[in-house]
N, C-alpha and C positions, 0 to 999 in steps of 0.2 A: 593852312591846307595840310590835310596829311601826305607825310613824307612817303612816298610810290616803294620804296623800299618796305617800311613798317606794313604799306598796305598788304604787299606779297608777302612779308611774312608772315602775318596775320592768316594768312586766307592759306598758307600751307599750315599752319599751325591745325587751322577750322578742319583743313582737307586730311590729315592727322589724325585728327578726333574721331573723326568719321571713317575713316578706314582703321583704325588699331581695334575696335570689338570684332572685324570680321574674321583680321590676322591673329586675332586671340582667342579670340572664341569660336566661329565661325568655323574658320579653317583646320582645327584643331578637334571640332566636337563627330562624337558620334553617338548614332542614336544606340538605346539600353539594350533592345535586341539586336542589334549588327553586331556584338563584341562576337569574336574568334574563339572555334572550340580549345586552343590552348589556352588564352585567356581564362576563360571560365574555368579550367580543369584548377588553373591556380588557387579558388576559391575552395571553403568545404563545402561542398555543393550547390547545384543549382538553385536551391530554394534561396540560400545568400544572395544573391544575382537577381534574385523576380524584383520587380517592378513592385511590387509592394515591401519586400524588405529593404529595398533600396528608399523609397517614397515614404514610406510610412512603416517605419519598424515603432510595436507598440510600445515601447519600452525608452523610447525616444521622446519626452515634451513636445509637443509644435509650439514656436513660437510665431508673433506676426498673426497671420489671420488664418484660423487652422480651417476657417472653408473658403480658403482665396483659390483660385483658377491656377495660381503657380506655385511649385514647388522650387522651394532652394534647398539644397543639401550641401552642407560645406562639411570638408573632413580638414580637423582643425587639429594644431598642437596650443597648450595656454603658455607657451614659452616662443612660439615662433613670432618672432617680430612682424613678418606679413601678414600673419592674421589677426593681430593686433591693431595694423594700421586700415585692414577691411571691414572691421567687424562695426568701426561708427558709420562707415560710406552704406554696408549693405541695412543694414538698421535703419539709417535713416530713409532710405528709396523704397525699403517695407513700408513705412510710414507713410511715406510721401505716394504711396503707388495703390496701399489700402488692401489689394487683395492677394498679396504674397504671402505666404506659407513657406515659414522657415524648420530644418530639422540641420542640427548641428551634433555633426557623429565626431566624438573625440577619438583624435588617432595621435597618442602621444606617440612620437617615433624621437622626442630628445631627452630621454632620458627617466630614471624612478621619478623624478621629481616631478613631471609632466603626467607619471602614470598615476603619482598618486594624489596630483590637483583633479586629475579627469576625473578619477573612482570618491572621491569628495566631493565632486561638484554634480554627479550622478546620481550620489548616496540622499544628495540634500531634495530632492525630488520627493523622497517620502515625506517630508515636511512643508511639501508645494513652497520651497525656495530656489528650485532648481535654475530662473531665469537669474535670478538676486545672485544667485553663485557663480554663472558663467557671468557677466558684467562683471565683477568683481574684479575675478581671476584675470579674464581675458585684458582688465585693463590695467593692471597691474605694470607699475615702470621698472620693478628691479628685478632679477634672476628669482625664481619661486624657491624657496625651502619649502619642508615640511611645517618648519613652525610660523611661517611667513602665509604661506596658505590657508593654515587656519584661524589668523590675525583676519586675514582680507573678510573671511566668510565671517567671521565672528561680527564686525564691521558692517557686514553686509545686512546684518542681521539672522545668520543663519545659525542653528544653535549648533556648534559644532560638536559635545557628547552627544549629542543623539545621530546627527551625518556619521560620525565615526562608529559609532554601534547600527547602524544600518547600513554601512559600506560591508562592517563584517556579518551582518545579519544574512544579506542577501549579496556576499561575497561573489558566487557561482553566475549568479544573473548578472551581474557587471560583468564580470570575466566573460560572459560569452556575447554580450554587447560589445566587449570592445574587439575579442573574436572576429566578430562579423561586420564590423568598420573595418577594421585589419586586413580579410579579405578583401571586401567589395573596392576598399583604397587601390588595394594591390593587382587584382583582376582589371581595374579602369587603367592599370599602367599609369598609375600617378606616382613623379617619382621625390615626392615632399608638399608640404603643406603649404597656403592655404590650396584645396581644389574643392571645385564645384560641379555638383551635377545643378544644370538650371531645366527644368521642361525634362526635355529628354535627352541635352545638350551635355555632352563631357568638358568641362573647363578647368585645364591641370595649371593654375597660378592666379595669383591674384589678379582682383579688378578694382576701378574705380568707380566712384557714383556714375559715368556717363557709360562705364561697360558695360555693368548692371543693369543700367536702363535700356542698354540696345542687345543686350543677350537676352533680357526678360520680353522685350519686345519681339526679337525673331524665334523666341521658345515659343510663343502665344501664336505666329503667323503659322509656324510650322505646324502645330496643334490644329489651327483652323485647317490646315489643306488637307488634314487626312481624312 
């Protein structure tokens, strides 16, 4: 017979599960147009902020299902250890869910090292290796160098003289890509990585595969009510 103790802890455990996406997510989120005119002022302009630079900036890959019903935006560092430990949970409930639409805006904030795996792993897009390069990086177990980062992508199969002569080719357009992650990070009042826009939901910290599922869930319910 089960022990009446393990029972109740169990069932607070369940009761746990089921209340922490709302105290994290939930509680926490707000929708893209309620942000606050000082907020926004933060930003270089409004047009940073729309609904489409945020959701769909072109210059951004989709990866996941680029005509799924939901959008994920994660603002990520390839050095931060929490986005490390979210990037196989969110990928696989992409998978597992089919109609999710991922956009991953890189926001090094730990350092050159981080600034110049993102503008490498950005660069590698011209050679449609862009997703090969974020896996890579992102799962990466040691501290990133320069010459460690271009090991990984080498690896990854990405050809790294041509990423690095298209990082400088098209220097200006990365710089202002990561510009407008830079804002949009910083206008949502995120104050470190990993954070999510999910729907139209603000979520500043990591999640697990059962937050994901019940954040992408209340993004969709809230969608339907409008």
């Amino acid at each position: 017979m089960t022990n009446p103790e393990a029972r109740t802890r169990g069932r607070k455990m369940r009761d746990a599960m089921k209340l922490s996406p709302i105290l994290f997510a939930l509680a926490v989120s707000i929708a893209l147009g309620a942000m606050s005119a000082p907020a926004r002022a933060q930003a270089a302009g409004d047009d940073v902020l729309s609904r489409d630079a945020v959701l769909r900036d072109r210059d951004i890959p989709d990866l996941g299902n680029p005509q799924g019903d939901m959008t994920i935006v994660e603002y990520f560092d390839y050095q931060c250890p929490y986005c490390k430990k979210a990037a196989p949970e969110l990928a696989q409930v992409a998978k597992e869910d089919g109609k999710v639409r991922i956009v991953l805006k890189d926001w090094p904030i730990f350092g050159p090292q981080s600034a110049y795996a993102a503008k490498m792993a950005l660069a590698a897009k011209f050679q449609n290796k862009y997703e090969d390069a974020h896996d890579a990086l992102i799962a990466a177990k040691t501290k990133l160098t320069e010459a460690g980062v271009d090991d990984l992508l080498a690896k990854a199969g990405v050809d790294v003289a041509r990423a690095t002569a298209d990082r400088d080719a098209h220097g200006r357009e990365i710089d202002a890509l990561l510009a407008r992650n830079d804002a949009q990070a910083r206008a949502f009042g995120f104050q470190g990585t990993p954070a999510f826009i999910i729907g139209t939901f603000r979520v500043p910290g990591s999640l697990n595969a059962a937050g994901f599922k019940q954040a992408i869930s209340d993004a969709r319910k809230a969608a339907a009510s409008k």
